[in-house]
C-alpha positions in Angstrom: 122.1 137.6 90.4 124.7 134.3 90.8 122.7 131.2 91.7 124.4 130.9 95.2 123.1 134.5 96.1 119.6 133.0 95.6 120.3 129.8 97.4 121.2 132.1 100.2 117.3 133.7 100.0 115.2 131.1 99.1 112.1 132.4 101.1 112.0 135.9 99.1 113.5 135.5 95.7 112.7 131.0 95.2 109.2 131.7 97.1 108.5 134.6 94.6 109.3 133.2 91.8 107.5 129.8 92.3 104.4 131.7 93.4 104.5 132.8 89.6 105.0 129.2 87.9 101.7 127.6 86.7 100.6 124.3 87.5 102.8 121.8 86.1 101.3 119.9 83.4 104.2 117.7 82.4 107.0 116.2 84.2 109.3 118.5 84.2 107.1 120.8 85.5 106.4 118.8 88.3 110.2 117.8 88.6 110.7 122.2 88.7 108.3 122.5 91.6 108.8 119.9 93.6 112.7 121.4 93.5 111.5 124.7 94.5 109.5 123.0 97.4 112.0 120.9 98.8 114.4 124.4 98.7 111.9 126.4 100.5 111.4 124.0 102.8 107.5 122.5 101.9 108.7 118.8 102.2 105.3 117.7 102.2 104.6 119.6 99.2 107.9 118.4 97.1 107.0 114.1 98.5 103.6 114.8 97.0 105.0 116.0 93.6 107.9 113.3 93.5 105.4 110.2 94.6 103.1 110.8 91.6 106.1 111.0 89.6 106.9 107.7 91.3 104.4 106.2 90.6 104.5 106.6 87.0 108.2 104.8 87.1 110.0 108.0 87.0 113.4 107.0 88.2 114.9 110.4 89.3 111.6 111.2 91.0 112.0 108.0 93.1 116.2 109.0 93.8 114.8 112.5 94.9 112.3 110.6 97.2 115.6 108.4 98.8 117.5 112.0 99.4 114.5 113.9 100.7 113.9 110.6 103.3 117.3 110.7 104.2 117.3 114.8 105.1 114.2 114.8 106.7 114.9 112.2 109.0 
C-alpha cells in the first residue's frame, strides 16, 4: 500500500498501527508519535510530545510546534 492511500485512512490503518508502537524512549520515537498524532488528529497529544522535545533544544520539534500553531488556529 502507496503512502498517499494511507494518508487517505489515517483513522484505520495510522490509528492501527500507532496503537502498536511502544512508548518512545528516544527522540525519534517521540518525533514518530507525535507525527502519527498530529495525522490522526490528537493535537493535544502531538504539542505534548513536541514541547518536551522543545524543551530539550530540539529544533525541528520547536518548527513542528510553529506549523501545528499555525493549522490549529
Amino acid at each position: 500500500m502507496s503512502w498517499a492511500m494511507a494518508a487517505t485512512h489515517p483513522r484505520t490503518l495510522l490509528g492501527a498501527a500507532w496503537a502498536m508502537l511502544p512508548p518512545a524512549a528516544d527522540a525519534q520515537g517521540q518525533h514518530l508519535q507525535a507525527h502519527a498524532a498530529r495525522l490522526l488528529g490528537d493535537y493535544q497529544r502531538a504539542r505534548r510530545l513536541w514541547e518536551g522535545l522543545a524543551q530539550s533544544g530540539d529544533g525541528e520539534a520547536l518548527e513542528q510546534l510553529a506549523q501545528l500553531a499555525l493549522r490549529v488556529s
